[in-house]
PDB file of N, CA, C and O in Angstrom:
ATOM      1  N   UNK A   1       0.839  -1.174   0.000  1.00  0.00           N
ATOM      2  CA  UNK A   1       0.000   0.000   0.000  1.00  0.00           C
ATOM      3  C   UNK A   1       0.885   1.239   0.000  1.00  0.00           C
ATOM      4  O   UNK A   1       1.722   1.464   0.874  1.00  0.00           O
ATOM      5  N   UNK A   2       0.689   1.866  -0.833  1.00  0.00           N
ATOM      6  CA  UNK A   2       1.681   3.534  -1.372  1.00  0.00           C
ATOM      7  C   UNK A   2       0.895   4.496  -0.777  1.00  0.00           C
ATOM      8  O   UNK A   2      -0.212   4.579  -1.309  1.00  0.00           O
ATOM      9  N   UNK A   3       1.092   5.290   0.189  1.00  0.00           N
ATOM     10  CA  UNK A   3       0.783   6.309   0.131  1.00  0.00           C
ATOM     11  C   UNK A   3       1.079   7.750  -0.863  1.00  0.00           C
ATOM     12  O   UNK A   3       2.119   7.845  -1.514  1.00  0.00           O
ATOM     13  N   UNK A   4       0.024   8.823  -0.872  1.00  0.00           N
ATOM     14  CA  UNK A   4       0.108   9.586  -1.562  1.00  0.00           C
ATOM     15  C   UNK A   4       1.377  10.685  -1.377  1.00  0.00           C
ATOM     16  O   UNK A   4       1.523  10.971  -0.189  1.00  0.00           O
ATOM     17  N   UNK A   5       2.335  11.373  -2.285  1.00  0.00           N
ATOM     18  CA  UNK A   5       3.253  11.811  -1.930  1.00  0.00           C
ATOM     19  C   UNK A   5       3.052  13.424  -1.520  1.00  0.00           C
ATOM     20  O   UNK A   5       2.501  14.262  -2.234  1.00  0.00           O
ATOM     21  N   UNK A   6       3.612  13.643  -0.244  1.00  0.00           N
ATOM     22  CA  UNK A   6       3.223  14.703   0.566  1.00  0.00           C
ATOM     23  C   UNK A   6       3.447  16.020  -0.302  1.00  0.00           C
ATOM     24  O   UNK A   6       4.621  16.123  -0.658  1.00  0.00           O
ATOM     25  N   UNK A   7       2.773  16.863  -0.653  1.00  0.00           N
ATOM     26  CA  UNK A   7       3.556  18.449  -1.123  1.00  0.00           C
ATOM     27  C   UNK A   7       3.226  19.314  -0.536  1.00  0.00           C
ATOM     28  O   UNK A   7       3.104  20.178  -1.404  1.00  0.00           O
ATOM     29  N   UNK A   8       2.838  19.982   0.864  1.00  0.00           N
ATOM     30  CA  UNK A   8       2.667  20.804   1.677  1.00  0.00           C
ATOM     31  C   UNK A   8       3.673  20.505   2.686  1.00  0.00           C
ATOM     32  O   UNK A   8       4.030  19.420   3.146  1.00  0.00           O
ATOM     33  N   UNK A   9       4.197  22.132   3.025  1.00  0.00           N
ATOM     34  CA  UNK A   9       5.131  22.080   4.519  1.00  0.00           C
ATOM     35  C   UNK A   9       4.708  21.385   5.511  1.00  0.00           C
ATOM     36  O   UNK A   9       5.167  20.348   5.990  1.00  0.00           O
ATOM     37  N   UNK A  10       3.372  22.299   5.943  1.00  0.00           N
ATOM     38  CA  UNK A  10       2.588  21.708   7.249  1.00  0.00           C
ATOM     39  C   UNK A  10       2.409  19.914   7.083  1.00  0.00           C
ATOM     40  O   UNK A  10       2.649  19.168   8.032  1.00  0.00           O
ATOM     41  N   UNK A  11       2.067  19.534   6.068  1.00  0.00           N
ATOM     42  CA  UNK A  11       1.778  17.954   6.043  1.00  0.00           C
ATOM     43  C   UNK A  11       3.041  17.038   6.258  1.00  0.00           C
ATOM     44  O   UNK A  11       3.020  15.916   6.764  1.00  0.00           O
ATOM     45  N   UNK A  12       4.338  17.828   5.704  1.00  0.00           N
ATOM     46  CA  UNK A  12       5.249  17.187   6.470  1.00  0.00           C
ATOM     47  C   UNK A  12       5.886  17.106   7.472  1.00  0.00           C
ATOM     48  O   UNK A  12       6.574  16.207   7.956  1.00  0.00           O
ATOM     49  N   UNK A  13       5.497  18.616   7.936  1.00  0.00           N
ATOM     50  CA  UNK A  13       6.196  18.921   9.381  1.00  0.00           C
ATOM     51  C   UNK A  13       5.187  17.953  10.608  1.00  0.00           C
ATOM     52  O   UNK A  13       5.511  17.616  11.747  1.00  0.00           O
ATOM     53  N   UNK A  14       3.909  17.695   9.867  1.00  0.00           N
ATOM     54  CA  UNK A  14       3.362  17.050  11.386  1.00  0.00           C
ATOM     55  C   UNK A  14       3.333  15.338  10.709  1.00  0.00           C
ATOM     56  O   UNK A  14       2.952  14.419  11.434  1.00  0.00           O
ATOM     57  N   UNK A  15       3.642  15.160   9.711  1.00  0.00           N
ATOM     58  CA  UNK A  15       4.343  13.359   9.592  1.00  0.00           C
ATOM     59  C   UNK A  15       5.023  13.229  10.250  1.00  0.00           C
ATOM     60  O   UNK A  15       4.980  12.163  10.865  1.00  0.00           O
ATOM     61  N   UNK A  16       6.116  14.212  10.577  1.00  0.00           N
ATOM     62  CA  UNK A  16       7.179  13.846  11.485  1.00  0.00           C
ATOM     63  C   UNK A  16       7.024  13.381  13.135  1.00  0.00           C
ATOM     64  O   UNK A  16       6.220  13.692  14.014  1.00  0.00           O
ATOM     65  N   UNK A  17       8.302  12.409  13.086  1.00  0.00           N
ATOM     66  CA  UNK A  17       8.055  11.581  14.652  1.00  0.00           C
ATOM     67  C   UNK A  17       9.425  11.414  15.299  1.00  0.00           C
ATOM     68  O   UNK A  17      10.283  10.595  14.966  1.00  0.00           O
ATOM     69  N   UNK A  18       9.505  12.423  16.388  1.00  0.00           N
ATOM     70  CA  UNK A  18      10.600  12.183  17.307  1.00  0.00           C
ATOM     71  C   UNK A  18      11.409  11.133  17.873  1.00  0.00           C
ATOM     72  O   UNK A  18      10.933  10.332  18.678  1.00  0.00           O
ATOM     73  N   UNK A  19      12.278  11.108  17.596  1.00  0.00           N
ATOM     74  CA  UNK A  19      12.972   9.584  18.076  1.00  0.00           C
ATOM     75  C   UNK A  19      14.301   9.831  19.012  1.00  0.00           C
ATOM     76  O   UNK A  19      15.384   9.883  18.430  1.00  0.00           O
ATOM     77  N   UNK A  20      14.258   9.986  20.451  1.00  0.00           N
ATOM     78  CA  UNK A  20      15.174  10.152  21.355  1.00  0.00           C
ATOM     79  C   UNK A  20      16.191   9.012  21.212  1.00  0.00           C
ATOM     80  O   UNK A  20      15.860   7.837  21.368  1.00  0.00           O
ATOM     81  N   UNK A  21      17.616   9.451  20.866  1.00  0.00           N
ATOM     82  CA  UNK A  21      18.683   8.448  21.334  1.00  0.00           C
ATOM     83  C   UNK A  21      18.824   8.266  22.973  1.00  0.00           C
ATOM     84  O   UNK A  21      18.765   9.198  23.775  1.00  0.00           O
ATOM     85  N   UNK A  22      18.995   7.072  23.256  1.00  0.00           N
ATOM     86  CA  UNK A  22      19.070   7.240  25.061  1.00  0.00           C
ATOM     87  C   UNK A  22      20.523   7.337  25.504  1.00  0.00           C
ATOM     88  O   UNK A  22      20.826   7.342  26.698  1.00  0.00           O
ATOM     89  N   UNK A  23      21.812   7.448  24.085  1.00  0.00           N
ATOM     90  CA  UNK A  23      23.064   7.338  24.935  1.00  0.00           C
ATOM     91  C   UNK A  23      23.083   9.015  25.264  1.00  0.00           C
ATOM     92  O   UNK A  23      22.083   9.718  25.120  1.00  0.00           O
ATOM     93  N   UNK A  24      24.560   9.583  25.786  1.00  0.00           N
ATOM     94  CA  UNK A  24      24.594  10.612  26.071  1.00  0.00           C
ATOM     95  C   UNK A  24      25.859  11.000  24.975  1.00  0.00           C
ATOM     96  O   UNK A  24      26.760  10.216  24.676  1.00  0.00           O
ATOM     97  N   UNK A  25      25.682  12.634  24.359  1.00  0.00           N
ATOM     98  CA  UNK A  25      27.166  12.824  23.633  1.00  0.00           C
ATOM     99  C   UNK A  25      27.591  13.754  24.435  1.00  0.00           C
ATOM    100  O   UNK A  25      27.092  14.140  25.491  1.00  0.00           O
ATOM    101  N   UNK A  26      28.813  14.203  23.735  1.00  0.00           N
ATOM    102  CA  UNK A  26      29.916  14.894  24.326  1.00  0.00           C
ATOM    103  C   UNK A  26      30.586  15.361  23.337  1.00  0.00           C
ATOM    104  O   UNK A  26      31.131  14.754  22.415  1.00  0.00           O
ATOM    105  N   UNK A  27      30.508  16.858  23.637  1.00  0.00           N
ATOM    106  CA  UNK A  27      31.710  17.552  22.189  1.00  0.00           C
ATOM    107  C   UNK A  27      33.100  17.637  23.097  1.00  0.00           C
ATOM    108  O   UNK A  27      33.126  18.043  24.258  1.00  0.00           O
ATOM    109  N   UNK A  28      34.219  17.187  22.361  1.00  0.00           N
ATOM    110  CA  UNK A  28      35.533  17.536  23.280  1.00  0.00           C
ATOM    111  C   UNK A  28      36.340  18.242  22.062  1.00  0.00           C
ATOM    112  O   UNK A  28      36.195  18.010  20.862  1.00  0.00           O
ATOM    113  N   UNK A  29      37.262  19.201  22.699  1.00  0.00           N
ATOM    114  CA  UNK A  29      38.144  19.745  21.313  1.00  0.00           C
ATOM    115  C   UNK A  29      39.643  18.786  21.747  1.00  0.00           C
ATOM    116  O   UNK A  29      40.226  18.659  22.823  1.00  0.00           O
ATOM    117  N   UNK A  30      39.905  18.240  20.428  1.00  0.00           N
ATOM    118  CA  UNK A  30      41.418  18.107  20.837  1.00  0.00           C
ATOM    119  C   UNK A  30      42.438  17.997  19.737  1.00  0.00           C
ATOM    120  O   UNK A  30      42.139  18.034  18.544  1.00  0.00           O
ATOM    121  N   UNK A  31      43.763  17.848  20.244  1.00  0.00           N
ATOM    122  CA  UNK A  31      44.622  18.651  18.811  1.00  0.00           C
ATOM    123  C   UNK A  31      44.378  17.641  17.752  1.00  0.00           C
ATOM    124  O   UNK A  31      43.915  16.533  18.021  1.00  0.00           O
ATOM    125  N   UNK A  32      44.645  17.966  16.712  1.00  0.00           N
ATOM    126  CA  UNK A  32      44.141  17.745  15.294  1.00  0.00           C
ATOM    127  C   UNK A  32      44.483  16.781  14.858  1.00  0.00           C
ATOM    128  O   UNK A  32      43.602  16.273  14.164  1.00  0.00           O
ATOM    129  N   UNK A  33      45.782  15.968  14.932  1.00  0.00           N
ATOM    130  CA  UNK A  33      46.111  14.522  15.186  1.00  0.00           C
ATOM    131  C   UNK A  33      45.526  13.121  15.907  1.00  0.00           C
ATOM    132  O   UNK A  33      45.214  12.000  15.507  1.00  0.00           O
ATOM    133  N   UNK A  34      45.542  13.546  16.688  1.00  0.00           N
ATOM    134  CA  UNK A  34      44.607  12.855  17.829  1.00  0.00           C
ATOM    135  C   UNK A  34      43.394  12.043  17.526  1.00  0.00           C
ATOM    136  O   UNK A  34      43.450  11.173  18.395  1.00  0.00           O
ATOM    137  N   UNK A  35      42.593  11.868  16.987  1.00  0.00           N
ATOM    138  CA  UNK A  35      41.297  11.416  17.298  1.00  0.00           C
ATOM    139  C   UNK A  35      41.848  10.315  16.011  1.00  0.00           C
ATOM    140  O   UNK A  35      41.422   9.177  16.207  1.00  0.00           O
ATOM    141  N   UNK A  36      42.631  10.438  14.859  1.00  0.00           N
ATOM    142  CA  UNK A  36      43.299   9.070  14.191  1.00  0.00           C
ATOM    143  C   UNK A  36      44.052   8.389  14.781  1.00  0.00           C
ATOM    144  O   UNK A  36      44.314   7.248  14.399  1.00  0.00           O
ATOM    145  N   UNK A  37      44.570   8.924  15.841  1.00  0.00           N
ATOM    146  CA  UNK A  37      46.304   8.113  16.577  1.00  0.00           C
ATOM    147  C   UNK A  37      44.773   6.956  17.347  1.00  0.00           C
ATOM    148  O   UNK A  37      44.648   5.731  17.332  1.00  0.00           O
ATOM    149  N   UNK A  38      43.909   7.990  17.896  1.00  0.00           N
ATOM    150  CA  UNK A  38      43.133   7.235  19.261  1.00  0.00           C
ATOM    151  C   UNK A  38      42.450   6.063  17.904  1.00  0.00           C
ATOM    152  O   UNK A  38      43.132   5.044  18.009  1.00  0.00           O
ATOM    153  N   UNK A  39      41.801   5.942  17.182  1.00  0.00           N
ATOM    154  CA  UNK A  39      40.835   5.621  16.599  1.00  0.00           C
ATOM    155  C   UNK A  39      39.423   5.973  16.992  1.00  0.00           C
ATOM    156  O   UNK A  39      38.526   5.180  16.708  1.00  0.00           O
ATOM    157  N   UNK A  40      39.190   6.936  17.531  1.00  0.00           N
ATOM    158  CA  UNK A  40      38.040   7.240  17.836  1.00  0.00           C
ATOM    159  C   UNK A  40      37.219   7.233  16.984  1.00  0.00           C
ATOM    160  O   UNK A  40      37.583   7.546  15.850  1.00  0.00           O
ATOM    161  N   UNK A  41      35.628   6.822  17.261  1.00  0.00           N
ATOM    162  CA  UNK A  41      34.347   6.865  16.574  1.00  0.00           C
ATOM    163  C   UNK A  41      33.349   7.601  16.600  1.00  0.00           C
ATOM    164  O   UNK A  41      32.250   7.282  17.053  1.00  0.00           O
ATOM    165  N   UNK A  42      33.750   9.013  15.948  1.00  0.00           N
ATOM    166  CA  UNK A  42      32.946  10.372  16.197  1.00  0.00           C
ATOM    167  C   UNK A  42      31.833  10.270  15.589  1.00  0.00           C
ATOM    168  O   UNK A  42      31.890   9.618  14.546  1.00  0.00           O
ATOM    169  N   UNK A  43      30.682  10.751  15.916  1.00  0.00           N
ATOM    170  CA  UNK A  43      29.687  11.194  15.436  1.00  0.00           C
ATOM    171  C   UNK A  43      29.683  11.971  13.874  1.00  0.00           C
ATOM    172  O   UNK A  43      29.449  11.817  12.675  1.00  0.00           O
ATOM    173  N   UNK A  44      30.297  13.246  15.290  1.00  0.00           N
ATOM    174  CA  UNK A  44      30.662  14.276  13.942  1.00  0.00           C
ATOM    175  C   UNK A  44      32.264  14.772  14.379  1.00  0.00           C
ATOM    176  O   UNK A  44      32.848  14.626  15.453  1.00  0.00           O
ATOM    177  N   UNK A  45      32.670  15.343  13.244  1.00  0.00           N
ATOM    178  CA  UNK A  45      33.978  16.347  14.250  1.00  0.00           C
ATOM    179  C   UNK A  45      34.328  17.708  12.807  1.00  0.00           C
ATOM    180  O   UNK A  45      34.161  17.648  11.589  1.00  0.00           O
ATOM    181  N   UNK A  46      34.723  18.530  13.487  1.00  0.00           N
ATOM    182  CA  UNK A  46      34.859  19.417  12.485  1.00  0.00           C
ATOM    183  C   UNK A  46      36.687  20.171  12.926  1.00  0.00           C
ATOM    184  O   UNK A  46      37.414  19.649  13.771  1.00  0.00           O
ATOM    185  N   UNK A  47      36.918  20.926  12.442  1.00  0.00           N
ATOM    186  CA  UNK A  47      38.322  21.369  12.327  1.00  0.00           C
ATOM    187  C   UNK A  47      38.186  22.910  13.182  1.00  0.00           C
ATOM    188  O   UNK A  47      36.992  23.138  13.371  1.00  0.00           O
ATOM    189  N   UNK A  48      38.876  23.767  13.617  1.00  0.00           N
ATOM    190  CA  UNK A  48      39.082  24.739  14.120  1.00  0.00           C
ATOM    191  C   UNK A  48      40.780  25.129  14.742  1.00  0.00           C
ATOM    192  O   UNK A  48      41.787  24.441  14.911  1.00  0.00           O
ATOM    193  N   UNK A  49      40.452  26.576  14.952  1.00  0.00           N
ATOM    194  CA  UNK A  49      41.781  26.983  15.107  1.00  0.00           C
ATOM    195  C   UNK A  49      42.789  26.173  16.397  1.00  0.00           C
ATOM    196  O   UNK A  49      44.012  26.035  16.432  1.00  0.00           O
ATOM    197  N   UNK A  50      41.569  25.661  17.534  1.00  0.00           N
ATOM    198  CA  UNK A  50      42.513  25.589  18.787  1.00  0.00           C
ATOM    199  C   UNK A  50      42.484  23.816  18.484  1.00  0.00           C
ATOM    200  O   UNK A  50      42.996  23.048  19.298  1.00  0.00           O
ATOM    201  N   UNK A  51      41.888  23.375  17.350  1.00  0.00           N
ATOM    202  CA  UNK A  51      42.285  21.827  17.219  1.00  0.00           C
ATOM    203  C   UNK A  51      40.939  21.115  16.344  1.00  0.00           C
ATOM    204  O   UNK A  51      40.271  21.841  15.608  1.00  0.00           O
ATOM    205  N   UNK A  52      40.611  19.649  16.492  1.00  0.00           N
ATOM    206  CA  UNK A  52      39.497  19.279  16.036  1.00  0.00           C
ATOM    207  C   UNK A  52      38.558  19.401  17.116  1.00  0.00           C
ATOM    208  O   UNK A  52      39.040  19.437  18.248  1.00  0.00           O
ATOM    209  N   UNK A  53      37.018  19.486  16.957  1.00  0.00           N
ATOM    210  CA  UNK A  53      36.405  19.449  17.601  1.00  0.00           C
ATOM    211  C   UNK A  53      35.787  18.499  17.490  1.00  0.00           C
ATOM    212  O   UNK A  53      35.358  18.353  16.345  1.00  0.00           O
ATOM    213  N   UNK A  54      35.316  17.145  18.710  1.00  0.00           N
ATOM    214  CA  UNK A  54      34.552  15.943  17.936  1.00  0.00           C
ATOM    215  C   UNK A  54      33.328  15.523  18.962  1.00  0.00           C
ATOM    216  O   UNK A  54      33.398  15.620  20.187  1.00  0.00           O
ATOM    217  N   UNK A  55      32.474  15.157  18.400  1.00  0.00           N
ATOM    218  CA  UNK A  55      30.909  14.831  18.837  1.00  0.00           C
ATOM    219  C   UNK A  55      31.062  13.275  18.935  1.00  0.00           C
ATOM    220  O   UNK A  55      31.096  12.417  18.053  1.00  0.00           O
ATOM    221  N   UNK A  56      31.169  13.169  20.740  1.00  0.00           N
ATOM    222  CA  UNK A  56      31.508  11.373  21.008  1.00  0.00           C
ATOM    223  C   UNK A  56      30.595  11.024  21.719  1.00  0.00           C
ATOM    224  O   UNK A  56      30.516  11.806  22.666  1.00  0.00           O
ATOM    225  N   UNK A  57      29.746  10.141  21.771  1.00  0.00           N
ATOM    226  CA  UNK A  57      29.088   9.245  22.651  1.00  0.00           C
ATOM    227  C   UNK A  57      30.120   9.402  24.296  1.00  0.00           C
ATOM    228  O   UNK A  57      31.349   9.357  24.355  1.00  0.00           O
ATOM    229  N   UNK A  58      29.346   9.551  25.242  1.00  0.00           N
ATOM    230  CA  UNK A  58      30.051   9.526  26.308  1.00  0.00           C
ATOM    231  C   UNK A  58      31.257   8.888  26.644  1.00  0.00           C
ATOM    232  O   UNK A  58      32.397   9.274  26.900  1.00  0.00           O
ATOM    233  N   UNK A  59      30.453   7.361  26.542  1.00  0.00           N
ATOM    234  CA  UNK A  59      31.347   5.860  26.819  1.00  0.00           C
ATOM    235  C   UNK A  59      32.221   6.077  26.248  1.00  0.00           C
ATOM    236  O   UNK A  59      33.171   5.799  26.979  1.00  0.00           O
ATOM    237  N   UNK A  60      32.799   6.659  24.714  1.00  0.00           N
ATOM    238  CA  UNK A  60      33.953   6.835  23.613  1.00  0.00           C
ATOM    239  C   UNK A  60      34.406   7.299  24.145  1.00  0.00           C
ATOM    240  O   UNK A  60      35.478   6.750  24.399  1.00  0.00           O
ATOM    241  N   UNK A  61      34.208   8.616  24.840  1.00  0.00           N
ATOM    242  CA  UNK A  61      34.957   9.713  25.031  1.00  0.00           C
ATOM    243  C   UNK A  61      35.870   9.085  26.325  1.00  0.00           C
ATOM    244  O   UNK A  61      37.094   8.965  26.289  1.00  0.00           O
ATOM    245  N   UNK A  62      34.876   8.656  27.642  1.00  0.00           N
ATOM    246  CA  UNK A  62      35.523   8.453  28.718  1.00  0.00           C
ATOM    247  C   UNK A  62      36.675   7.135  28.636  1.00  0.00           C
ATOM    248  O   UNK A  62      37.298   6.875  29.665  1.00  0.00           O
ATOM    249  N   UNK A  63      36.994   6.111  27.052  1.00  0.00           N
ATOM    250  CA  UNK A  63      37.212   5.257  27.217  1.00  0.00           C
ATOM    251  C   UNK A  63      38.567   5.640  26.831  1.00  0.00           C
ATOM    252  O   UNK A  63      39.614   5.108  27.200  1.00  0.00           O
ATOM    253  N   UNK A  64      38.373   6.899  25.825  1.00  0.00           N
ATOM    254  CA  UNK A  64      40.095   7.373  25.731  1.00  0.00           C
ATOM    255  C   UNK A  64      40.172   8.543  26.559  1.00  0.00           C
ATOM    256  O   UNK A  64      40.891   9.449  26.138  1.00  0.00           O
ATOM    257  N   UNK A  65      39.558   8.713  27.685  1.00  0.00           N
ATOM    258  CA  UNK A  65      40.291   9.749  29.011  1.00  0.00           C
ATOM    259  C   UNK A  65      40.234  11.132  28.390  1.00  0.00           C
ATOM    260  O   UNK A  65      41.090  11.947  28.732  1.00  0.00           O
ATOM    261  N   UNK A  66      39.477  11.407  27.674  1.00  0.00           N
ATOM    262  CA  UNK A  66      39.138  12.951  26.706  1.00  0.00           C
ATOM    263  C   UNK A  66      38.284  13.508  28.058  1.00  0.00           C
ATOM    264  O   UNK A  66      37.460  12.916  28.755  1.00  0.00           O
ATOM    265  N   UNK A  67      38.729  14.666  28.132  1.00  0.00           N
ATOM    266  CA  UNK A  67      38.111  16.175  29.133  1.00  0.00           C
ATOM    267  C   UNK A  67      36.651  16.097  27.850  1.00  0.00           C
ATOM    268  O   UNK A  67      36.558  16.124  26.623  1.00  0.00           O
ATOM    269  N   UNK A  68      35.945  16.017  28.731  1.00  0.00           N
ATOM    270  CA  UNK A  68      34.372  15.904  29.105  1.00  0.00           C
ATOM    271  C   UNK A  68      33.637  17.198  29.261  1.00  0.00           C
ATOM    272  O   UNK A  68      33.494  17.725  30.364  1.00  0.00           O
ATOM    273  N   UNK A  69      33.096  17.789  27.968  1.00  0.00           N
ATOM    274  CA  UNK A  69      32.198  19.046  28.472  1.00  0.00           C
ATOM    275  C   UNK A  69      30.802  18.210  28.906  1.00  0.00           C
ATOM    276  O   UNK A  69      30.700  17.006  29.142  1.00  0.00           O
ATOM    277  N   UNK A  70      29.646  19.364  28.935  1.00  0.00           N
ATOM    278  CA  UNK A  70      28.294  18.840  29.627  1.00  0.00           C
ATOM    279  C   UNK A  70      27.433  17.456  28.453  1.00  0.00           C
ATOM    280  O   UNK A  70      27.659  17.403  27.244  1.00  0.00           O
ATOM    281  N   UNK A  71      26.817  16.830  28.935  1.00  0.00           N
ATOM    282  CA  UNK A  71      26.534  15.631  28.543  1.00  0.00           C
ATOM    283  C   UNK A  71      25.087  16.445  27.861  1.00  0.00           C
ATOM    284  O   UNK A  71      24.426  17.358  28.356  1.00  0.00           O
ATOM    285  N   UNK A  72      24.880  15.621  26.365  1.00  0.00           N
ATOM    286  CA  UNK A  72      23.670  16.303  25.649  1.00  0.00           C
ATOM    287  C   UNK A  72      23.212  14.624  25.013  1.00  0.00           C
ATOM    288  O   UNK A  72      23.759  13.530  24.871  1.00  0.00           O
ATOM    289  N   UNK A  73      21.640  15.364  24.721  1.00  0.00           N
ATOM    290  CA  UNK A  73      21.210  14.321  23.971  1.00  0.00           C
ATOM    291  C   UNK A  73      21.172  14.393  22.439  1.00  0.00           C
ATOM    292  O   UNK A  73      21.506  15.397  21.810  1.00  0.00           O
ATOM    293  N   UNK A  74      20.797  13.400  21.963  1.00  0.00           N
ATOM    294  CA  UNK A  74      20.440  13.664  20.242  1.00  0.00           C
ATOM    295  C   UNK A  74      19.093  13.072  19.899  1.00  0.00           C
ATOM    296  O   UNK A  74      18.595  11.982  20.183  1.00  0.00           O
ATOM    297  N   UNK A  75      18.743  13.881  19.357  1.00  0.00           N
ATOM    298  CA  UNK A  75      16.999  13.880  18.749  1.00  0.00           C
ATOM    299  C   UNK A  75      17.195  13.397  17.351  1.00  0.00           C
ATOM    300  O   UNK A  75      18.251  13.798  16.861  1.00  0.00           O
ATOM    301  N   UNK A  76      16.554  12.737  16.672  1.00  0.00           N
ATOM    302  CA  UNK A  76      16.063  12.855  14.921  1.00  0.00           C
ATOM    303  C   UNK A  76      14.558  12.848  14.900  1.00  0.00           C
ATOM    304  O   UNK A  76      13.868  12.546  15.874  1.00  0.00           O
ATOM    305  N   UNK A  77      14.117  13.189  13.763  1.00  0.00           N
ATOM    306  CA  UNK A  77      12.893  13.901  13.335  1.00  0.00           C
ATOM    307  C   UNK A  77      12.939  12.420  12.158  1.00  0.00           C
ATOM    308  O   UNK A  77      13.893  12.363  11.383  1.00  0.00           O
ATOM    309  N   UNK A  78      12.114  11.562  12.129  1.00  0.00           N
ATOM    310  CA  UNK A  78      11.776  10.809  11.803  1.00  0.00           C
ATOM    311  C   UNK A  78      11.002  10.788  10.324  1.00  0.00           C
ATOM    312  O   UNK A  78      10.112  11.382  10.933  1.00  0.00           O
ATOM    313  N   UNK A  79      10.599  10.696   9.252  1.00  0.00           N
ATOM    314  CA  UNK A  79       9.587  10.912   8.145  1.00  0.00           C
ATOM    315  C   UNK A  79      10.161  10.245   6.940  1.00  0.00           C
ATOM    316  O   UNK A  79      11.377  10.167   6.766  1.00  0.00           O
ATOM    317  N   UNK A  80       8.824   9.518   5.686  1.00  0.00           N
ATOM    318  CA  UNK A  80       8.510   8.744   5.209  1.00  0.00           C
ATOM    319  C   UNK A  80       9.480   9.641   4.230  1.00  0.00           C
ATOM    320  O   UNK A  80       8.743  10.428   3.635  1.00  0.00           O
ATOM    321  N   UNK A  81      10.716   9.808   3.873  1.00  0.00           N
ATOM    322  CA  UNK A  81      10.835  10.874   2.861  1.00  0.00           C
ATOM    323  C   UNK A  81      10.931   9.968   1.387  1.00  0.00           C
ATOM    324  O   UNK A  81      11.712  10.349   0.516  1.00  0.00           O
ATOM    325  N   UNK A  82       9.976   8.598   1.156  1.00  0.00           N
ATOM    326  CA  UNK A  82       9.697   8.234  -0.146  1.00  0.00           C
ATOM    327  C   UNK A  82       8.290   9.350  -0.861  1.00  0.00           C
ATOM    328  O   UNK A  82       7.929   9.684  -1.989  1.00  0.00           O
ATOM    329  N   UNK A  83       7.835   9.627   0.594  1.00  0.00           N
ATOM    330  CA  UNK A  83       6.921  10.264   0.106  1.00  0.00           C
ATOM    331  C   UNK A  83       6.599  11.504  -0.185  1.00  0.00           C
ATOM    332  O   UNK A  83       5.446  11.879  -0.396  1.00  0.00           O
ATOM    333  N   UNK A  84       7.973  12.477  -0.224  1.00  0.00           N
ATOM    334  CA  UNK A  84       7.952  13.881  -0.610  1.00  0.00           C
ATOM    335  C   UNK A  84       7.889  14.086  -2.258  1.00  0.00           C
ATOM    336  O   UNK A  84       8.608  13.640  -3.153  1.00  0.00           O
ATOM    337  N   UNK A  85       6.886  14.829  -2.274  1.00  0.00           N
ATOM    338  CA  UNK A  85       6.969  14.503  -4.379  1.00  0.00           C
ATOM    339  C   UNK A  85       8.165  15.626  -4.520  1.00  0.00           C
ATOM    340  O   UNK A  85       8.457  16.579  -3.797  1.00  0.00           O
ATOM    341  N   UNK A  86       8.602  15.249  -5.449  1.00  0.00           N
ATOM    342  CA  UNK A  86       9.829  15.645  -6.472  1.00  0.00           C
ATOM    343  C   UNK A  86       9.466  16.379  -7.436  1.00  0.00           C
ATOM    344  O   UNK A  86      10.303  16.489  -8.332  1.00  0.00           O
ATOM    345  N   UNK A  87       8.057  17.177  -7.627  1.00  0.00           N
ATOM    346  CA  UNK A  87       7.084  18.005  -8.374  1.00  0.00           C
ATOM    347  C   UNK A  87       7.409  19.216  -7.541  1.00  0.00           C
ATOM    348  O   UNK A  87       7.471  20.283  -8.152  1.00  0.00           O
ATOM    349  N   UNK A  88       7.673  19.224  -5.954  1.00  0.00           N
ATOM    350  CA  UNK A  88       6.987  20.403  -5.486  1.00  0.00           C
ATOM    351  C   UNK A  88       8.297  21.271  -5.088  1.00  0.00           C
ATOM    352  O   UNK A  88       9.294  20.748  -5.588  1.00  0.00           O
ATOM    353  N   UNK A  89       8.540  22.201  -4.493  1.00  0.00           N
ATOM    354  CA  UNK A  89       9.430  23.234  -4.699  1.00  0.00           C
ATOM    355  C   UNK A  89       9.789  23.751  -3.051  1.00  0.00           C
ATOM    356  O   UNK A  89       9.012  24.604  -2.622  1.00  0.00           O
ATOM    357  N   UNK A  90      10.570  23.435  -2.389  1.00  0.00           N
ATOM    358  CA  UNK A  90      10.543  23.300  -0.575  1.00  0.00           C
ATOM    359  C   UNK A  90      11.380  24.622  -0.722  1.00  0.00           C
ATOM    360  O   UNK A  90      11.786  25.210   0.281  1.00  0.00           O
TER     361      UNK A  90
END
């Protein structure tokens, strides 16, 4: 059974369905080498002047002894996106 493909904002903004991760992350900055020597398994990490900055699951972080800012969660927004038509113009 196919549903019909969504082309209104509002119809997709309320398809959508929250989905809480239950681990905890952690952004840590550290020098720019580092997170290949460790093998770490970042989320995300991006580059900056005082080093890399990387988005670790707690457990990652505390397992290579990385300084620990405040513990956050991660949300995704959930939706059927077979069903956004490719007609309409977002």
């Amino acid at each position: 059974m196919t549903s019909e493909p969504i082309s209104s904002m509002s119809e997709l903004l309320s398809s959508m369905e929250p989905e809480l991760d239950l681990d905890k992350y952690v952004y840590c900055t550290v020098p720019a080498e580092l997170p290949r020597r460790l093998g770490t398994k970042a989320t995300c990490s991006f580059r900056e002047s005082e080093g890399e900055t990387l988005i670790l699951r707690s457990a990652e972080a505390e397992k290579h002894h990385l300084a620990l800012q405040k513990d956050h969660s991660s949300r995704t927004l959930q939706f059927g996106s077979d069903r956004i038509s490719s007609r309409h113009r977002w």
